[in-house]
C-alpha distance (Angstrom), angle and dihedral (degrees) to the residues before:
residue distance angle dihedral
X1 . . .
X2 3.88 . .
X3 3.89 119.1 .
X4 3.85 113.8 -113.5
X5 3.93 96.7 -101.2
X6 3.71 92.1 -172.9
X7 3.93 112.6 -169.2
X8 4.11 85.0 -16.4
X9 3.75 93.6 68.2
X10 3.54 102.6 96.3
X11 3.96 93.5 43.9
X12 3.84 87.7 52.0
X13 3.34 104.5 41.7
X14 4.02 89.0 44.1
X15 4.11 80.9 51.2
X16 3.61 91.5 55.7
X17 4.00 99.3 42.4
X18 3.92 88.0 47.2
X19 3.84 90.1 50.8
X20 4.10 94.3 47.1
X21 4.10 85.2 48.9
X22 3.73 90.5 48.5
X23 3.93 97.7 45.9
X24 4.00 91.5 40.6
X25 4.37 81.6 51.0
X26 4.00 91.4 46.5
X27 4.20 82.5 45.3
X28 3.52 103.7 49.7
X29 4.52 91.0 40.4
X30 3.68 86.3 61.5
X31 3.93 94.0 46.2
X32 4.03 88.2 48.8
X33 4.50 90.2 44.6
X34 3.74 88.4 46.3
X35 4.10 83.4 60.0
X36 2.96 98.4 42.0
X37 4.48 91.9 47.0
X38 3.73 92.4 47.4
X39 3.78 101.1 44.8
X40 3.86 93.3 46.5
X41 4.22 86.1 40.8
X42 4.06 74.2 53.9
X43 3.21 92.2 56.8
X44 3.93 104.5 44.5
X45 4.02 83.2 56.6
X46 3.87 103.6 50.0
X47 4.21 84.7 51.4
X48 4.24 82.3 50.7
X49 3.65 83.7 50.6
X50 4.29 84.4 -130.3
X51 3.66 106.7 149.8
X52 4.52 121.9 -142.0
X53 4.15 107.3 -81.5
């Protein structure tokens, strides 16, 4: 059930996939910093000799 875009459709629908790629981008960069926070959080507390719980 997609909206008759008319001469718009391209624009839109190029608006659309270029939002989904942007959101999916902003998605996976937190995934990769939350890594990359916890393993060097890790890191600081094996050296303070604190062990997980």
């Amino acid at each position: 059930m997609m909206p008759d875009l008319g001469k718009y459709a391209v624009a839109v629908l190029g608006s659309y996939a270029t939002t989904a790629v942007l959101i999916a981008g902003l998605v996976a960069l937190s995934f990769w910093q939350q890594t990359r926070v916890k393993r060097a959080l890790d890191e600081v507390e094996a050296r303070q000799g604190k062990i997980d719980g």
